[in-house]
C-alpha positions in Angstrom: -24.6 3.8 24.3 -25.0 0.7 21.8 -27.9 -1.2 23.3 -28.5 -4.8 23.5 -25.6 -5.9 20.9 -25.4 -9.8 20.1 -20.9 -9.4 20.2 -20.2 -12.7 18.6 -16.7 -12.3 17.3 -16.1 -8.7 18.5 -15.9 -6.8 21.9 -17.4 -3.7 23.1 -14.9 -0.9 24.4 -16.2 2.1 26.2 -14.1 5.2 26.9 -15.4 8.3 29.3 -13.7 11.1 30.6 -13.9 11.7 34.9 -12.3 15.0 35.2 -15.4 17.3 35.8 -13.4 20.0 36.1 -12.3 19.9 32.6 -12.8 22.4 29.9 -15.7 20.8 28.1 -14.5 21.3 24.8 -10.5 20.1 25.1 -12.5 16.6 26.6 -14.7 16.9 23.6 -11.6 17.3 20.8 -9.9 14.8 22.6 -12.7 12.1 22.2 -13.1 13.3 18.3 -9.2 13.1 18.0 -9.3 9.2 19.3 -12.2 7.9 17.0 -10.1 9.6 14.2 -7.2 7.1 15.5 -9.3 4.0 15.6 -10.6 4.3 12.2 -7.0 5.2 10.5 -6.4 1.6 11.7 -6.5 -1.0 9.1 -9.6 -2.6 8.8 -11.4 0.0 10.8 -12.6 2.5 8.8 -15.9 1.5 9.1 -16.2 1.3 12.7 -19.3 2.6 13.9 -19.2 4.8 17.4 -21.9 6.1 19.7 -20.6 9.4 21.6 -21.3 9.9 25.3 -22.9 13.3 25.7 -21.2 15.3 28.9 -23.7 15.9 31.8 -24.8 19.2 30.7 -26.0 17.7 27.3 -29.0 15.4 26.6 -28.5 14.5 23.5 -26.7 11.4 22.9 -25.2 11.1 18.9 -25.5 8.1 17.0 -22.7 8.6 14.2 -20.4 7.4 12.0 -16.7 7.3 12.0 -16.9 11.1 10.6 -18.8 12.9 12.2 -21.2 15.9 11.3 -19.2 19.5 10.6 -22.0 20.6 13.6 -22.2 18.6 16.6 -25.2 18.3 18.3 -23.3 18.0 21.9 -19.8 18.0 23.6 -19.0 14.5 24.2 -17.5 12.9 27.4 -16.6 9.8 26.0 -17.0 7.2 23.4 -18.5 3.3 22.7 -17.5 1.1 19.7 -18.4 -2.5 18.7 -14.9 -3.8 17.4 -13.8 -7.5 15.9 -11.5 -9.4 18.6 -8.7 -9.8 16.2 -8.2 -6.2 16.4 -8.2 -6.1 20.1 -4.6 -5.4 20.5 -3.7 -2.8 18.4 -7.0 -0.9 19.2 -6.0 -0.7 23.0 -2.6 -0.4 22.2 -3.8 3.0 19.9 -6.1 3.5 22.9 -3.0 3.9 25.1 -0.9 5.6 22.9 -4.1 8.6 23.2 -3.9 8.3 26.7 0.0 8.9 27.2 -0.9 12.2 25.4 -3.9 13.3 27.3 -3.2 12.1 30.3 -6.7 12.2 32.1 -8.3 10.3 34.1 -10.7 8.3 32.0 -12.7 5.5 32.7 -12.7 1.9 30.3 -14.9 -0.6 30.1 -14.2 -3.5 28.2 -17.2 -6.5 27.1 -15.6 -9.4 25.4 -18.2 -12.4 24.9 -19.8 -14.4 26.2 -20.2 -12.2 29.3 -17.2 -10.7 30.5 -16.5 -7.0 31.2 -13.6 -5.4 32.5 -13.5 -2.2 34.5 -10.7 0.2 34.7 -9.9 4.1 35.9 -6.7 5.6 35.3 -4.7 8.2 33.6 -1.6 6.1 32.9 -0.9 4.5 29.9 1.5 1.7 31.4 -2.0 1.3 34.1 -3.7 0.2 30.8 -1.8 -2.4 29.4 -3.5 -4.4 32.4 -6.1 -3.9 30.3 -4.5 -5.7 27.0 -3.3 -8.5 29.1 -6.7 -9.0 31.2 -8.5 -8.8 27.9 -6.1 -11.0 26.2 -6.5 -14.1 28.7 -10.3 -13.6 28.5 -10.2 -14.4 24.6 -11.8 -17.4 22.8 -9.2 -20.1 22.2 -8.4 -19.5 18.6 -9.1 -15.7 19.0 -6.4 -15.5 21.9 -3.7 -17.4 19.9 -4.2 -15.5 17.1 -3.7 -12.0 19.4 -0.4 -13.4 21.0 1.2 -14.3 16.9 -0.3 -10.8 15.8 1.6 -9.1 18.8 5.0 -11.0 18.1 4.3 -10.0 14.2 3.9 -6.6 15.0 7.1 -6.4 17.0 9.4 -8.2 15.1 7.4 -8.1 11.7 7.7 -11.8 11.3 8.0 -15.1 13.4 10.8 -15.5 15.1 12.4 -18.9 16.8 11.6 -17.2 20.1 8.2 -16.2 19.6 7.3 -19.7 17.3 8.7 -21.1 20.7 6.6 -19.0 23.0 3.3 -19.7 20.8 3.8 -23.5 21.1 3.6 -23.3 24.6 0.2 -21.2 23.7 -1.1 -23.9 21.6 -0.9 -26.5 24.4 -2.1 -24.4 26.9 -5.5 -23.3 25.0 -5.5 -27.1 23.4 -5.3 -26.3 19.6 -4.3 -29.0 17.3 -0.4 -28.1 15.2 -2.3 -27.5 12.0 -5.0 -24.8 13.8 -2.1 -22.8 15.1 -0.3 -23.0 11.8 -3.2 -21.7 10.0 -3.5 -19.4 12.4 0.0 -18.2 12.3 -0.7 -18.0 8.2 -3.8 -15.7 8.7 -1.6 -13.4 11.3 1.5 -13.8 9.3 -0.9 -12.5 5.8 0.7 -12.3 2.3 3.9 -12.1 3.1 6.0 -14.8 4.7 8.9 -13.0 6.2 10.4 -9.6 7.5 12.1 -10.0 4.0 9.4 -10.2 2.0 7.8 -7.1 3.4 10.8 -5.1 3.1 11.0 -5.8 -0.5 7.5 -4.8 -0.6 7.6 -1.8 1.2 10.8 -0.6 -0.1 9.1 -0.5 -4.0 5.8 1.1 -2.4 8.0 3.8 -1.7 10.0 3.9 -5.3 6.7 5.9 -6.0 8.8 8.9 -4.2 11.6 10.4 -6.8 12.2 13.3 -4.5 12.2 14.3 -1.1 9.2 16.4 -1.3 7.1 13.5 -2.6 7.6 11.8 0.7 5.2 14.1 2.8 2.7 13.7 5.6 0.3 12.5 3.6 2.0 9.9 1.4 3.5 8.7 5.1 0.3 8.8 6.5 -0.7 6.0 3.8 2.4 4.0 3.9 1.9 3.9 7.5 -1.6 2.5 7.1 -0.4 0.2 4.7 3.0 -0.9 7.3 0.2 -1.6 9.7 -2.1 -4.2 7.6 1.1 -5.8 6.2 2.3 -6.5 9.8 5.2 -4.4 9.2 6.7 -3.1 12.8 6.7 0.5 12.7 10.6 1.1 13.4 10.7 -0.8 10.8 8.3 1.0 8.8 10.4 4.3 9.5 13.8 2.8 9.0 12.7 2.2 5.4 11.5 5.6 5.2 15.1 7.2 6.2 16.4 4.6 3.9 14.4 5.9 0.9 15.1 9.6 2.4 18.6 9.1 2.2 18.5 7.7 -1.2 16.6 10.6 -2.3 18.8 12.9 -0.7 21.7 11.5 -2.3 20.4 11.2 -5.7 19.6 15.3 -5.4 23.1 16.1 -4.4 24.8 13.7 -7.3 22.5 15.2 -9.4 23.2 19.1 -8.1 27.0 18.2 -8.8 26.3 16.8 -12.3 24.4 19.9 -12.8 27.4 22.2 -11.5 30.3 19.8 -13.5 28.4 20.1 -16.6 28.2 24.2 -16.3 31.8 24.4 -15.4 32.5 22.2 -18.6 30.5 24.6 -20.7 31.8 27.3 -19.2 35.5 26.2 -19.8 34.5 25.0 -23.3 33.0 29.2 -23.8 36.3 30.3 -22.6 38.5 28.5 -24.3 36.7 29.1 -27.8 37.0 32.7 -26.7 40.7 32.2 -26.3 40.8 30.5 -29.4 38.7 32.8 -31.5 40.8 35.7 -29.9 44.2 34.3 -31.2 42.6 33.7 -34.6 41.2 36.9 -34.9 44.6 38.9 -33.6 46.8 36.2 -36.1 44.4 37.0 -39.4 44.5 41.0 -38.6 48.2 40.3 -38.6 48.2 38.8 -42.0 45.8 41.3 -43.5 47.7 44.1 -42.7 50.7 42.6 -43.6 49.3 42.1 -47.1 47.6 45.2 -47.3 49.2 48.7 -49.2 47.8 52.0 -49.1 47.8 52.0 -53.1 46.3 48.6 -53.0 43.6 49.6 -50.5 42.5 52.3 -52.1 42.1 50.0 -55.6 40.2 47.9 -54.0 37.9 50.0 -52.4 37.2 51.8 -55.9 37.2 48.9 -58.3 33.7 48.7 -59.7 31.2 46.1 -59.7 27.0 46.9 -59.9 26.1 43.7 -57.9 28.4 43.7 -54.9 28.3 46.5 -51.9 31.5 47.8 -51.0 32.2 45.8 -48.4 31.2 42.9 -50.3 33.8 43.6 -52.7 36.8 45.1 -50.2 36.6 41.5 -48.1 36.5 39.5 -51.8 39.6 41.4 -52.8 41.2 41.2 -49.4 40.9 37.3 -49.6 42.5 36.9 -53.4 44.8 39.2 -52.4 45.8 36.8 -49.4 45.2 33.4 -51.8 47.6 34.6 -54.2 51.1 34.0 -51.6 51.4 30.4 -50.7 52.9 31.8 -47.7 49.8 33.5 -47.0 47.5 30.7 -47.8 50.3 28.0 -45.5 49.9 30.6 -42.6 46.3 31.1 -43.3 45.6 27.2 -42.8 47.9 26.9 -40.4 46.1 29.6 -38.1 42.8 27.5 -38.7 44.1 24.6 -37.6 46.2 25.8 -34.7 42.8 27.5 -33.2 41.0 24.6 -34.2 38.4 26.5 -35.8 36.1 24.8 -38.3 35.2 26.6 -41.4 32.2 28.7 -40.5 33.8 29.7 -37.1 36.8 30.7 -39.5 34.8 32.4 -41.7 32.5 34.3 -39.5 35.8 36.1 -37.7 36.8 37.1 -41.1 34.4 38.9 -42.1 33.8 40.6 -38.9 37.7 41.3 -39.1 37.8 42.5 -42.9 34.5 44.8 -42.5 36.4 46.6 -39.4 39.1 46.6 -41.5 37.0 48.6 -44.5 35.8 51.3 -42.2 39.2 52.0 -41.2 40.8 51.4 -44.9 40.9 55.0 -45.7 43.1 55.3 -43.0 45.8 52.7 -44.0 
């Protein structure tokens, strides 16, 4: 245990286990699992413990907030040395561990100059006796400061009814109007109103562009953060859902974009399909139409050392069809109608005029 501690401004809590029979080592996790609560609380990461060996043991482990991957014994319980302005929510994390354990474990609570409270239970609700006993125990300044903290963390802010309640707390403890309002300022921290820290929160969590970004661990830290901001932890999670939903929304607008812009792309591929098709069966049309076997057969053997055959059998095709204004009105026509620029054009003659060569000997 922590001997001979001058408390000043903080109170001793200490926390041991009474079920004997027990399995030592669920007892021991469990006292591990709540010092890893306390010091997740803002402020408190710091706080130094000293761990209560079980009977069996001898040793008794001075340690940090972290302790060693080996442990020298299987605790029973804990003691810690704690400011008084964190009184509250350390007993109300203290219950919160107890509701889940639900053994019978025994608290002793110092709060200077020389009171100590003594309680056995295994009831969560049984502790709050705890909080209030503790509470009305408090210095002055230190219990006024406990009450505005507690309305803070309920409704996040001051309300009428609780600014109502604490001026009946002033009177009663004999603070002057400007100690509780500076008090109220120190509990209320940077931020004035419920508002204020909503706005805050809600860009903390702009850091999230998708739902995967908002994991445990990012939580984990914007709870920490909901906690020293005085932000009430409904609320805390209703901004969460609110940011979740967002997210969730901004994903599916942005699947259906996604799908509206394939569909487009795809309708755009079919109807340039469509469009090439109709070009392609229109310009066979007029080929053939211009074509003779005598003329076909000219073409293919008219000499020229610099041009392949097929080369020359599309060049001859395409005079052929420039010499008929009829030819060259339905040509452009066809282009235009299919709404086929140039090298589209282009590109489906050829492929139609070298099919057209293999098969010339036929025609």
């Amino acid at each position: 245990m922590v001997e001979n501690l001058d408390l000043g401004n903080s109170f001793r809590l200490s926390i041991k286990a009474l079920e004997s029979e027990a399995d030592p080592r669920v007892t021991h996790a469990g006292v591990q699992a709540l010092c890893s609560h306390i010091t997740q609380l803002s402020n408190l990461e710091q706080t130094k413990f000293a761990f209560l060996p079980n009977p069996q043991y001898s040793i008794l482990a001075e340690a940090t907030a972290y302790p060693r991957v080996v442990e020298p014994s299987l605790y029973a319980g804990l003691q810690c040395e704690i400011p008084l302005n964190k009184l509250r929510v350390v007993l109300r994390c203290v219950g919160n561990w107890l509701e889940r354990t639900a053994h019978k474990t025994l608290f002793v609570l110092e709060i200077p100059p020389s009171h100590t409270i003594t309680l056995q239970t295994n009831q969560a609700k049984a502790l709050a006796q705890l909080l209030t006993l503790g509470e009305a125990l408090l210095p002055p300044h230190e219990f006024y400061r406990t009450q505005a903290e507690g309305y803070i963390g309920t409704f996040g802010e001051l309300t009428p009814a609780a600014k109502a309640n604490l001026s009946l707390v002033q009177q009663r403890v004999g603070l002057s109007t400007e100690e509780a309002s500076e008090l109220n300022a120190t509990a209320m921290g940077p931020f004035r109103t419920l508002a204020e820290k909503y706005q805050h929160f809600r860009r903390e969590l702009l850091a999230c562009k998708q739902v995967s970004d908002l994991d445990e661990a990012f939580w984990k830290v914007m709870r920490a953060k909901a906690v020293t901001m005085g932000l009430p932890e409904a609320d805390a999670q209703f901004l969460k859902d609110e940011r979740l939903k967002t997210l969730r929304q901004e994903a599916e607008q942005t699947q259906l974009q996604a799908e509206a812009k394939a569909a487009a792309e795809a309708q755009r591929q079919r109807e340039q399909q469509e469009r090439s098709l109709g070009y392609r069966h229109q310009f066979e049309a007029m080929v053939i139409d211009s074509l003779t076997p005598q003329g076909s057969a000219q073409e293919h053997s008219e000499p020229a050392d610099d041009q392949p055959e097929a080369a020359r059998f599309r060049q001859s095709v395409m005079a052929n069809l420039a010499r008929s204004d009829f030819n060259r009105g339905r040509l452009t026509q066809a282009r235009e109608y299919y709404n086929l620029n140039p090298q589209e054009a282009e590109a489906l003659e050829k492929t139609v005029l070298d099919e057209l060569y293999l098969l010339s000997d036929l025609l």
